[in-house]
TIVEXKOL-967464 format. One line per field, with one value per residue (C-alpha): x, y, z; residue number from 1; residue in three letters. Coordinates in steps of 0.001 Angstrom, whole numbers. Example, Ala and Ser with C-alpha at 12.3 -4.5 7.8 and 13.67 -1.06 7.14 Angstrom:
TIVEXKOL-967464
c1	12300 | 13670
c2	-4500 | -1060
c3	7800 | 7140
nr	1 | 2
rest	Ala | Ser
This chain:
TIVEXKOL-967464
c1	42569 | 45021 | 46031 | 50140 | 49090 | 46945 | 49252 | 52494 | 50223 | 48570 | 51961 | 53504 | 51273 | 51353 | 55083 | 53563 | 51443 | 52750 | 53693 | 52106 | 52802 | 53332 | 56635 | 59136 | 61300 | 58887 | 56849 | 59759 | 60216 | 56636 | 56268 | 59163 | 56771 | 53781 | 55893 | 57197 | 54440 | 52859 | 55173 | 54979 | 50991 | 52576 | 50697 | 52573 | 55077 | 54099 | 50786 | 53168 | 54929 | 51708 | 50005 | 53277 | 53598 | 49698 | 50257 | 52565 | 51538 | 48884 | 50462 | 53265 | 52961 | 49090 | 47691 | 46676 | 43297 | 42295 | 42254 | 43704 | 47018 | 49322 | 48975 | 45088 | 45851 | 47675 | 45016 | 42674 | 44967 | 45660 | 42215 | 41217 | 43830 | 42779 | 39293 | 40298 | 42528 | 40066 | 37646 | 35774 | 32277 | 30910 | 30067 | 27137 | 26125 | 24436 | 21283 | 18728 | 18182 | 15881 | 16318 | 17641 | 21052 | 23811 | 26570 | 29505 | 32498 | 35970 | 39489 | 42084 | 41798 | 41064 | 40029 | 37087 | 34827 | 31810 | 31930 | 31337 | 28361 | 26854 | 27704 | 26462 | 23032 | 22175 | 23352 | 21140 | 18222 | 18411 | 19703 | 18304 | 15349 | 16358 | 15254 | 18734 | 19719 | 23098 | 25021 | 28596 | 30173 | 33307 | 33550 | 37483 | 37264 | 36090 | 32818 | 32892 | 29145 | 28071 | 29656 | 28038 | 24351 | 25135 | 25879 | 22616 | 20594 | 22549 | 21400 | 18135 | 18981 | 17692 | 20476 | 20890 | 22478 | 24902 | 27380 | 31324 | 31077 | 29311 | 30680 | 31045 | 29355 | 26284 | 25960 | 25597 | 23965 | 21194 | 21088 | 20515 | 17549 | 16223 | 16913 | 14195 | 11868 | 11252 | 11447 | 14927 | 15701 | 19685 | 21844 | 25240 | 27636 | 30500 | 33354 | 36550 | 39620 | 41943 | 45822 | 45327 | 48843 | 46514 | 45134 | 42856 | 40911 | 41280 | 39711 | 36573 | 35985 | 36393 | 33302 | 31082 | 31031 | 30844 | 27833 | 25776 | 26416 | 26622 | 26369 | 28679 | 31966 | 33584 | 37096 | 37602 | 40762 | 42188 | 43510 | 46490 | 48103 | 48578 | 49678 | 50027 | 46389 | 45784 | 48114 | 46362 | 42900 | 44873 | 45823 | 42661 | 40877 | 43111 | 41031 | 37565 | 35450 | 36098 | 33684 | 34421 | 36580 | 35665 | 38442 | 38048 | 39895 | 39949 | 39961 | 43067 | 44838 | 46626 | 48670 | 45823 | 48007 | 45656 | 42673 | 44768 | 46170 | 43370 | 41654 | 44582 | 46252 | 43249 | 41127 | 37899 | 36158 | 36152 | 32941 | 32991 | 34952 | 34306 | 35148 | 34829 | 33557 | 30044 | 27511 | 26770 | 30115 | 30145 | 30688 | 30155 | 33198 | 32820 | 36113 | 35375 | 34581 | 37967 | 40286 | 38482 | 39982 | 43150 | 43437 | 42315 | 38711 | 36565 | 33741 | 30614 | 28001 | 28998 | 28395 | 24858 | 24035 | 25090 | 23142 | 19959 | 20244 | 21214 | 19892 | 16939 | 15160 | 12428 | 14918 | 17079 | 13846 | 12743 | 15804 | 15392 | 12337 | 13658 | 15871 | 14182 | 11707 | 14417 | 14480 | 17609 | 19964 | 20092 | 22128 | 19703 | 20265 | 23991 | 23624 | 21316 | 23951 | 27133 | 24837 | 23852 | 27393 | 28449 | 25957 | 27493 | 30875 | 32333 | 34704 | 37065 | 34590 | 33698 | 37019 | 37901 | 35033 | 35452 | 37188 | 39880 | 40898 | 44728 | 44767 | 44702 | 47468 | 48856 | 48916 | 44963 | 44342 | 45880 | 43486 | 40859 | 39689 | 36084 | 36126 | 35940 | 32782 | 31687 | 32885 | 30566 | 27115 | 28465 | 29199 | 25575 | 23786 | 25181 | 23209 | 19332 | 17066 | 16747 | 20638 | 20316 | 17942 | 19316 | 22829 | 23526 | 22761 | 25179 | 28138 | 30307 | 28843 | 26628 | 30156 | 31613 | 28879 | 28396 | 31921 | 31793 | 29171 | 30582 | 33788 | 35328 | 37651 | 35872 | 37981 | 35901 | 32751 | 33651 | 35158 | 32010 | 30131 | 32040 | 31265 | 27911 | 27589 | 29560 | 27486 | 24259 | 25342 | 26018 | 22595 | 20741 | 22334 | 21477 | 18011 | 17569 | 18673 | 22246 | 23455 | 25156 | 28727 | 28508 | 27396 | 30503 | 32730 | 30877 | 31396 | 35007 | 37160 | 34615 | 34075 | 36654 | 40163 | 39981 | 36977 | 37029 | 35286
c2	62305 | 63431 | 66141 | 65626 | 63998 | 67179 | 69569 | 67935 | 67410 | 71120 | 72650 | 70662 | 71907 | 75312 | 75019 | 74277 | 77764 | 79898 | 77087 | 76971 | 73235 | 70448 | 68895 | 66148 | 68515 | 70489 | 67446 | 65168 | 67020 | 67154 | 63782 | 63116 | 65102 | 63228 | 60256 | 61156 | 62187 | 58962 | 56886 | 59211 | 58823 | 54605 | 54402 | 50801 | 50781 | 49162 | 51437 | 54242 | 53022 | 52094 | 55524 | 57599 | 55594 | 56152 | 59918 | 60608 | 58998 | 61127 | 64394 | 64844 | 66398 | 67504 | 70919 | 73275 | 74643 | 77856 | 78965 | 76017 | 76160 | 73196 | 72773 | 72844 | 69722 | 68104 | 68005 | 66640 | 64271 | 63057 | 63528 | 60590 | 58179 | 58632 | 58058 | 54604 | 53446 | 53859 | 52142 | 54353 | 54295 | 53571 | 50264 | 49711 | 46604 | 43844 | 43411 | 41981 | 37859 | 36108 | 37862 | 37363 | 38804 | 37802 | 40231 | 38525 | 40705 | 39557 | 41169 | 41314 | 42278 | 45868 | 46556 | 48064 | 45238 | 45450 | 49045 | 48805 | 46196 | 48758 | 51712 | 49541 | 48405 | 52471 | 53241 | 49824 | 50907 | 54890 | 55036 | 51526 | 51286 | 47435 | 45543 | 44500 | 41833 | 41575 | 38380 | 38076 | 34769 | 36187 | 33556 | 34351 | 38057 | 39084 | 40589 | 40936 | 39608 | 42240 | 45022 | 44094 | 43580 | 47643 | 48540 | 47031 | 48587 | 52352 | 52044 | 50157 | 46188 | 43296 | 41519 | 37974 | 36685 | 34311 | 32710 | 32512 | 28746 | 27855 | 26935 | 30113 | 27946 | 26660 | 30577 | 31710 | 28893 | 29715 | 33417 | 32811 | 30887 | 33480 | 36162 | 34170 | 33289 | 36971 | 38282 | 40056 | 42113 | 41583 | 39797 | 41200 | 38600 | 39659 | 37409 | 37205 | 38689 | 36724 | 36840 | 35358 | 33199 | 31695 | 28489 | 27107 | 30880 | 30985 | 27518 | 28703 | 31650 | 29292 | 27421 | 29296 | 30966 | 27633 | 27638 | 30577 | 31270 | 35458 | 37620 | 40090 | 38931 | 42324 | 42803 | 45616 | 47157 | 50185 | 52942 | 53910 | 50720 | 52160 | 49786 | 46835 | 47146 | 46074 | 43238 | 41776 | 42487 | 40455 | 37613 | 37029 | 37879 | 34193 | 32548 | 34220 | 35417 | 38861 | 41674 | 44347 | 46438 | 48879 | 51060 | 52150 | 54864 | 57118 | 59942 | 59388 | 58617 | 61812 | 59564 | 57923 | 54963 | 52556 | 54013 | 54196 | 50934 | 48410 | 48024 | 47943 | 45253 | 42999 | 43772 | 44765 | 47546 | 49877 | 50383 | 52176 | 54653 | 54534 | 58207 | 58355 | 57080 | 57192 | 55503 | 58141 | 57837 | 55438 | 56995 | 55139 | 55243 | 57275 | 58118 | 60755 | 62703 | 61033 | 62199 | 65786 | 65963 | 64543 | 67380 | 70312 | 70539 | 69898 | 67460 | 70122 | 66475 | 65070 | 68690 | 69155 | 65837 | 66077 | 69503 | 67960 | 65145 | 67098 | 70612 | 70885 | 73196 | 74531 | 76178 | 77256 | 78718 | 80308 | 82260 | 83589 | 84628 | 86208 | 88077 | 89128 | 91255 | 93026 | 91031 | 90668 | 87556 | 86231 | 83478 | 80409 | 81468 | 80882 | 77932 | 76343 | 77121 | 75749 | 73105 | 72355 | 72487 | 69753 | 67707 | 67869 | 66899 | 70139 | 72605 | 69244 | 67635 | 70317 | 71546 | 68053 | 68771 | 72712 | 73654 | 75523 | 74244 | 73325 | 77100 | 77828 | 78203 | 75650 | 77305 | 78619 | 75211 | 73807 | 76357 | 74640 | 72894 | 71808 | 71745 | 75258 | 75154 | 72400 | 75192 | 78021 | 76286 | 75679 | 79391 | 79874 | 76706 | 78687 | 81928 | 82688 | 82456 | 86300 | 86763 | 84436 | 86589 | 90017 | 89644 | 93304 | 92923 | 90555 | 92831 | 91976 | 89465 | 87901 | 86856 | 85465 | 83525 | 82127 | 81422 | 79176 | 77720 | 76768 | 75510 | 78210 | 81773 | 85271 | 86273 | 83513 | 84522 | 88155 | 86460 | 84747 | 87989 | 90019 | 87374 | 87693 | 91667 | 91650 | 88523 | 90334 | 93485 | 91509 | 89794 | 93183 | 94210 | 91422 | 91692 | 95367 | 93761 | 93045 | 90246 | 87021 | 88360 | 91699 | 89772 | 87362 | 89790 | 91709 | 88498 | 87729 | 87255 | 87658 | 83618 | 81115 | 80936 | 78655 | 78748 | 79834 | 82793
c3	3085 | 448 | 1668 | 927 | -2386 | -3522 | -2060 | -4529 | -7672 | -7208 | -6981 | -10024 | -12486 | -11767 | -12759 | -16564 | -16644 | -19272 | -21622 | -25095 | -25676 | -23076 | -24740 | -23506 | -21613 | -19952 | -18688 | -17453 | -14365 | -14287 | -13991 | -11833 | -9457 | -10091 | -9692 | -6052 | -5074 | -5644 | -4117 | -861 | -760 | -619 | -3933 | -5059 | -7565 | -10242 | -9837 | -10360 | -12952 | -15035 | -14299 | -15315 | -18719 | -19183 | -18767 | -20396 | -23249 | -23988 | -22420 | -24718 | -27711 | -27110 | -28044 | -25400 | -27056 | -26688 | -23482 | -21661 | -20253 | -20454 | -16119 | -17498 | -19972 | -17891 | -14730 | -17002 | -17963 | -14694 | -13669 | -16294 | -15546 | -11294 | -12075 | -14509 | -12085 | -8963 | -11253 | -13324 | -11636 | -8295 | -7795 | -5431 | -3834 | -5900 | -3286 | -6472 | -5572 | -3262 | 336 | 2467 | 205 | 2452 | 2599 | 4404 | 5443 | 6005 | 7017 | 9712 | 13550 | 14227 | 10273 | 11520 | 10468 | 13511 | 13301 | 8996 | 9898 | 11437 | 9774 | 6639 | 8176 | 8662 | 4940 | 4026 | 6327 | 5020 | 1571 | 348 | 2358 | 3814 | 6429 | 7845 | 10229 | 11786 | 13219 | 14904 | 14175 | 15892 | 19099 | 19315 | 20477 | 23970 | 23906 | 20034 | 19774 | 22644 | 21012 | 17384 | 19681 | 21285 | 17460 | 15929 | 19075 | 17862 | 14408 | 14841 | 13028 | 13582 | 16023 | 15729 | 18864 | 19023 | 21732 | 21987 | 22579 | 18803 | 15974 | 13274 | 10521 | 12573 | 13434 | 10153 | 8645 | 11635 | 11237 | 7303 | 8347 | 10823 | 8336 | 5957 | 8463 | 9514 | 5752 | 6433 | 2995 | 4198 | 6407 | 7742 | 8630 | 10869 | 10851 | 13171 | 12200 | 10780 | 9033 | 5215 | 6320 | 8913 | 7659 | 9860 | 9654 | 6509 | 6205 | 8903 | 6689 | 3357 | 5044 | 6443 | 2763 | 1171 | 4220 | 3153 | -366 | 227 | -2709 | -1443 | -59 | 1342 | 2331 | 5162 | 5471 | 7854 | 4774 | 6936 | 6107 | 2836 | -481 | 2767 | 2548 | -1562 | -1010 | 2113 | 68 | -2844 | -424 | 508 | -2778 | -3871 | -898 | -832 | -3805 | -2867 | -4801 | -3151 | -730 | 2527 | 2908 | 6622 | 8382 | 5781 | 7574 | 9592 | 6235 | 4785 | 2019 | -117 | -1170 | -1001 | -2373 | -5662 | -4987 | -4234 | -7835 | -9572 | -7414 | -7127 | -9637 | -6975 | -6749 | -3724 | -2983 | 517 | 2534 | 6183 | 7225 | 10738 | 13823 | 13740 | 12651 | 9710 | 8834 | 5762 | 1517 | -1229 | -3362 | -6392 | -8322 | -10030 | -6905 | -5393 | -8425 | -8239 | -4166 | -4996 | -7449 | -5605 | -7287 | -4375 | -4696 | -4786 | -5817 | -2186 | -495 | -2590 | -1222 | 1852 | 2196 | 730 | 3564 | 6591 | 6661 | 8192 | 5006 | 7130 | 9499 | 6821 | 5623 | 8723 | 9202 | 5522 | 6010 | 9507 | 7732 | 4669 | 7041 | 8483 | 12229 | 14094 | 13582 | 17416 | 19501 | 19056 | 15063 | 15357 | 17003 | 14876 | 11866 | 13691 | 14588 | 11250 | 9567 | 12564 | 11345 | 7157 | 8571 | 10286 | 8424 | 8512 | 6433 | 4466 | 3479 | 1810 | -627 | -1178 | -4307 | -4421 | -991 | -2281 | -2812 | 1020 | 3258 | 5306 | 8294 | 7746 | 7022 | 9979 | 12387 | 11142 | 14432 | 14704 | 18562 | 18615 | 17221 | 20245 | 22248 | 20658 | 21021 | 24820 | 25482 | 23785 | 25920 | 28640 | 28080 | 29034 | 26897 | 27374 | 26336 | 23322 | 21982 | 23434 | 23150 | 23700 | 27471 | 27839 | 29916 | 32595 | 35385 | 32747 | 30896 | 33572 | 34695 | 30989 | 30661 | 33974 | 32632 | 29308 | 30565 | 28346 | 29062 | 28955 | 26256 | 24249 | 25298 | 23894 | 20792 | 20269 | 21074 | 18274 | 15206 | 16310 | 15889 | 12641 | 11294 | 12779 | 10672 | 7693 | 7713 | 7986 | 5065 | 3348 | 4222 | 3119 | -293 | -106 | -2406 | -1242 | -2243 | -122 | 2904 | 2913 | 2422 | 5186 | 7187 | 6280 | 9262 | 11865 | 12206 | 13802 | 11595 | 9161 | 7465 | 3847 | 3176
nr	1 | 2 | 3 | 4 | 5 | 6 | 7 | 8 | 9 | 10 | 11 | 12 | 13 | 14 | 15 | 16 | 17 | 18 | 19 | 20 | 21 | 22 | 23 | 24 | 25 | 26 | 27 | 28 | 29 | 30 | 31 | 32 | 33 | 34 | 35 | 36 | 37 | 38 | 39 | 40 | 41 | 42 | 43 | 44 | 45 | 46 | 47 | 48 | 49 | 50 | 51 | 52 | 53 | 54 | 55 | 56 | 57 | 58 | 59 | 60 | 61 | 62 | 63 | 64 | 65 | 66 | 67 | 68 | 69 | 70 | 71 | 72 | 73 | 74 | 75 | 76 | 77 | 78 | 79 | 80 | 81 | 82 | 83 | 84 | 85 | 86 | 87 | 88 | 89 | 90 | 91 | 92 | 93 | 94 | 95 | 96 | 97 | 98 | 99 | 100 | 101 | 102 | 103 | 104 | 105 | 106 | 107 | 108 | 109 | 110 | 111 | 112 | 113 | 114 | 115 | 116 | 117 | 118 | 119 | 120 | 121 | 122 | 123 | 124 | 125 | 126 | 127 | 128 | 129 | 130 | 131 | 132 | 133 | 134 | 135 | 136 | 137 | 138 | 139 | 140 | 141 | 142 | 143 | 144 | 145 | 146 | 147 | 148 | 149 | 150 | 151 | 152 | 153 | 154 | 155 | 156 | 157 | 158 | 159 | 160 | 161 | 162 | 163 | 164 | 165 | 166 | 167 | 168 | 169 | 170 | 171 | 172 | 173 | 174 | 175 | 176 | 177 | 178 | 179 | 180 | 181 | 182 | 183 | 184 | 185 | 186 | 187 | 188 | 189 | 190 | 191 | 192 | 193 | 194 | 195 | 196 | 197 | 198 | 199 | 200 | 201 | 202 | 203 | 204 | 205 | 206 | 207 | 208 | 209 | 210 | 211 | 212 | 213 | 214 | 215 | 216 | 217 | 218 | 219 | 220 | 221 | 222 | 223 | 224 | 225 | 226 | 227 | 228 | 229 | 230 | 231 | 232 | 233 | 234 | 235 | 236 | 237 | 238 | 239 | 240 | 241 | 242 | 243 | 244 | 245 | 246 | 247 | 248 | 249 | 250 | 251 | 252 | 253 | 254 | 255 | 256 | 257 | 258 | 259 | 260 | 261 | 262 | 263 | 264 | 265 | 266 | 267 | 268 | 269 | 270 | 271 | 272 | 273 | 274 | 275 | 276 | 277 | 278 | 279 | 280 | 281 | 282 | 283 | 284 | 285 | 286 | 287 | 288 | 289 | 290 | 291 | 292 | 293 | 294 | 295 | 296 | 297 | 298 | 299 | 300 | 301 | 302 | 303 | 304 | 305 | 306 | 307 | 308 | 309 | 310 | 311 | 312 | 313 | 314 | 315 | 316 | 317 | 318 | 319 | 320 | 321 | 322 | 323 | 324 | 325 | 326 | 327 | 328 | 329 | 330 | 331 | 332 | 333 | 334 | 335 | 336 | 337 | 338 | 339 | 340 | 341 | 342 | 343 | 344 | 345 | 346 | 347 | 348 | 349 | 350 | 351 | 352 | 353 | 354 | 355 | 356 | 357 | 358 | 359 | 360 | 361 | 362 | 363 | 364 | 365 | 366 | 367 | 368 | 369 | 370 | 371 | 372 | 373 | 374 | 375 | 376 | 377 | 378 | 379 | 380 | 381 | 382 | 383 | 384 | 385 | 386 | 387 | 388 | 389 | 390 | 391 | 392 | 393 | 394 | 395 | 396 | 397 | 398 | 399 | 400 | 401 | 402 | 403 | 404 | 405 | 406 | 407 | 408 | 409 | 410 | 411 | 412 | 413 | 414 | 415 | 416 | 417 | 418 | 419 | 420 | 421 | 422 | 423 | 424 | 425 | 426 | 427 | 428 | 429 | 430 | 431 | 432 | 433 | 434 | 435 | 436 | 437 | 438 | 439 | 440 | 441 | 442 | 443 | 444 | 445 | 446 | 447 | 448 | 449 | 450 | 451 | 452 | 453
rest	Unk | Unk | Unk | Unk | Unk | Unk | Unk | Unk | Unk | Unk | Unk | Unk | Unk | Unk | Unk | Unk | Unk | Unk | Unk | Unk | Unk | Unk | Unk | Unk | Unk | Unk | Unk | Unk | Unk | Unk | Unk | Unk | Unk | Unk | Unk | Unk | Unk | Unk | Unk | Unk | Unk | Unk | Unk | Unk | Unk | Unk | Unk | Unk | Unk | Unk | Unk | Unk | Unk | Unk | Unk | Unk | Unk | Unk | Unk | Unk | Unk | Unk | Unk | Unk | Unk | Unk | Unk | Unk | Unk | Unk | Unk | Unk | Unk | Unk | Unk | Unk | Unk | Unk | Unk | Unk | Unk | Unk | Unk | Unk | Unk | Unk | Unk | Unk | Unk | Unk | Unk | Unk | Unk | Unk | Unk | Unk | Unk | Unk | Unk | Unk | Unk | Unk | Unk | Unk | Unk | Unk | Unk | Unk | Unk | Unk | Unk | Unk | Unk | Unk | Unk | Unk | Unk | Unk | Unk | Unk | Unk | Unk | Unk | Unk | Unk | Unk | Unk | Unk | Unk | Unk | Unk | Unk | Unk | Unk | Unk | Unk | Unk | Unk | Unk | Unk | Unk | Unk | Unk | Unk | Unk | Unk | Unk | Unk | Unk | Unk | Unk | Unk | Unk | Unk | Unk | Unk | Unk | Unk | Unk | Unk | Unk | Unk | Unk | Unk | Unk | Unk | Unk | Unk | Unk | Unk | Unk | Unk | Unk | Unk | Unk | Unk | Unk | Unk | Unk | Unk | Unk | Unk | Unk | Unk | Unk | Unk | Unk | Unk | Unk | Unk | Unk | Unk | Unk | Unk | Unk | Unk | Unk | Unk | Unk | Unk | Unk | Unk | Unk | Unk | Unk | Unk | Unk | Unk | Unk | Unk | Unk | Unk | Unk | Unk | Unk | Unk | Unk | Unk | Unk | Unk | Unk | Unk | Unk | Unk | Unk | Unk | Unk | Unk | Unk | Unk | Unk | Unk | Unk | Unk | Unk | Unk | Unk | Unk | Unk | Unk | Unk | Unk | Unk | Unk | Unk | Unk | Unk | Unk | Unk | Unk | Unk | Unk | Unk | Unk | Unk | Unk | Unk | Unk | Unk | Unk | Unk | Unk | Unk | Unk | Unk | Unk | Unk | Unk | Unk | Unk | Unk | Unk | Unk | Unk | Unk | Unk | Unk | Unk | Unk | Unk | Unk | Unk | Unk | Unk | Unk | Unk | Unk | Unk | Unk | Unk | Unk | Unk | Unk | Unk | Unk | Unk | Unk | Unk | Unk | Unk | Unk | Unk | Unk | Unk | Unk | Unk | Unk | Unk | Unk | Unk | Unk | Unk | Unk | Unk | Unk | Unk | Unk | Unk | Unk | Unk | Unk | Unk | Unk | Unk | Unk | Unk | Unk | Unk | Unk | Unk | Unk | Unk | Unk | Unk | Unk | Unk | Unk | Unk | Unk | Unk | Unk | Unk | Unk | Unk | Unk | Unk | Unk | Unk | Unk | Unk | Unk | Unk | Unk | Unk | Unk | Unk | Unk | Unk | Unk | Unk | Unk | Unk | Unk | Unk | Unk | Unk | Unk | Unk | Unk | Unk | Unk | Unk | Unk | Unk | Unk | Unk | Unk | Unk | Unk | Unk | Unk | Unk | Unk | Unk | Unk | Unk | Unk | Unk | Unk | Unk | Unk | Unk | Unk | Unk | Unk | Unk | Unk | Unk | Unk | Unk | Unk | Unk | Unk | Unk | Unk | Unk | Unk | Unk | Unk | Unk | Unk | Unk | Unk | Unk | Unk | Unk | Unk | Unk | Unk | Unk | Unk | Unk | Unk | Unk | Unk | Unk | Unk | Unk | Unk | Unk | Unk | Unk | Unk | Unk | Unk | Unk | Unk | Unk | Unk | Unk | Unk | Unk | Unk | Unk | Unk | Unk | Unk | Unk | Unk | Unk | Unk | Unk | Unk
């Protein structure tokens, strides 16, 4: 996400380095940048227009102190005015009333809206610690209530089951009920989508909220639809109590226009980013941590976290230990790491939040390709548990036979077999008291293009 936005704003304050004072003339075309850039991300206008005055107003004519350099200044600048216009703060759900707290979600076909039901119950269930309960009042969509029923199964809710031939009120009027009698901390109401030009939807949805009184009405809306997406979310924010937004998608979005587009159009908070396809797969929306991607700066909070929640410590301290009394750094030990950077997002994931990331060539960038690291653990599930151990004995007949196992080419397998040694040598160094930096220099260019060492 971003990626075209970053790229233009990186490169158009570099242009400022070397100035001792950011003036009128050396900030116009400055702007102008800023200002195309923008409107390519399908930022809307009058967002533009209001964010260029707001810079500019308190770019020109400002010191550059002591070390800063006016590219510096302005970043920060920019920086600021992101994070005010995304909103300031994260805004997380309002969950405090009698339960069950209803949480109704609305927004057009294929938004995403089953799929953020139950990538919402997991966040609920892990990060909250919620009982959750899940309905489908969609009776419109073929099998829309069996998908949401598969979905609550996947991430262990409560599913409330419903049938196509009911009326969408009487279902959530009877799942609010349920929710009580079985002391549900929050109910999940999936609704069909609808177009906000669509009156008779518009007047179900009008009803069954007038029906169940949630405290969170939540618009869902696919990101790629770009500044199309704040208006529809302002359409129906005129019908429905909206307070607050689910930008879904956001992965497949490299333009960013409606993240900086939604609050300032309607006036609601975002307050999640679905960013992928799995159940895990769901942010909250902090814009802080958003303004420091768009700029280049990484988000290092959202890697720390996502580090504390994923790695498995012990066998991150295992292998230090391992390695620390001098033994060798084998197959399964590989695996285990590529395994355990899959599970923090991949080097996709993890080069959105990396500083310094605007810094790296395109066409590195563009290697980055996390299926190669599907392909290492299967060249690795395809060796013994002797050879994962004893690499060295893997020769000839052993690499064909792993590479027909793996689905893969020998030249892989030898690949593979090559980062291995060099990492392996690296390691021992660092175990005979090597520091951090010698050992990833040690290890530069021995692991699959693209990541950043």
């Amino acid at each position: 996400m971003f990626d075209t936005l970053s790229d233009r704003l990186t490169s158009t304050v570099k242009r400022l380095r070397g100035q001792a004072r950011i003036t009128e003339d050396n900030i116009q075309e400055a702007l102008r940048e800023v200002r195309m850039a923008l409107l390519e991300a399908d930022v809307a206008l009058p967002v533009v227009k209001d964010f260029i005055a707001r810079v500019k107003e308190r770019a020109v004519g400002k010191e550059v102190l002591n070390s800063l350099t006016p590219g510096q200044a302005l970043i920060k600048i920019v920086n600021d005015e992101l994070v005010a216009l995304m909103g300031e703060a994260n805004e997380s759900l309002h969950l405090a009333t009698q339960p069950p707290a209803v949480v109704l979600l609305a927004g057009l076909q294929g938004a995403g809206k089953t799929t953020s039901v139950a990538k919402l119950s997991r966040w609920l269930k892990e990060k909250a610690g919620k009982s959750v309960m899940v309905v489908s009042t969609d009776v419109y969509r073929p099998a829309a209530i069996d998908q949401l029923q598969t979905l609550a199964n996947e991430v262990g809710a409560t599913f409330f089951p419903s049938q196509a031939e009911q009326n969408p009120v009487k279902i959530a009027q009877q799942a609010v009920d349920a929710a009580r009698l079985q002391q549900v901390d929050v109910l999940l109401v999936d609704t069909a989508g609808r177009l906000h030009i669509d009156a008779q939807m518009m007047d179900e949805i009008k009803q069954i909220h007038a029906a169940i009184h949630p405290v969170e009405t939540l618009f869902v809306v696919d990101a790629m639809t770009g500044q199309d997406a704040a208006n529809t979310a302002k359409a129906f924010g005129e019908a429905l109590p909206l307070t607050g937004v689910v930008l879904t998608k956001v992965d497949g979005d490299a333009r960013g226009g409606a993240a900086l587009s939604v609050r300032a159009i309607t006036g609601k908070p975002i307050k999640f980013l679905g960013v992928g396809e799995k159940s895990a797969a769901l942010e909250p929306f902090y814009p802080d941590r958003i303004a420091s991607r768009i700029l280049g700066m990484g988000d290092i909070v959202s890697l720390v976290e996502a580090a504390e929640e994923k790695v498995d410590k012990d066998k991150a301290a295992k292998l230090a230990r391992k390695i620390k009394k001098g033994k060798s750094f084998d197959m399964e030990d590989l695996r285990d790491q590529l395994l355990q950077m899959k599970k923090m997002g991949g080097m996709t994931g993890l080069l959105d939040k990396l500083p310094g990331v605007a810094n790296i060539p395109d066409n590195v960038k563009q290697q980055v390709d996390d299926r190669q690291f599907d392909r290492m653990v299967a060249i690795i599930n395809s060796m013994t548990p002797q050879e994962r151990r004893f690499p060295d004995i893997i020769k000839g007949s052993r690499k064909r036979r792993i590479a027909m196992g793996s689905g893969t080419q020998i030249q892989e397998v030898n690949r593979l077999l090559k980062q291995h040694l060099q990492m392996r040598k690296a390691m021992k160094k660092f175990g005979k008291g090597g520091n951090m930096k010698k050992m990833m220099r040690a290890m530069k260019g021995q692991m699959p293009p693209g990541m950043p060492f």
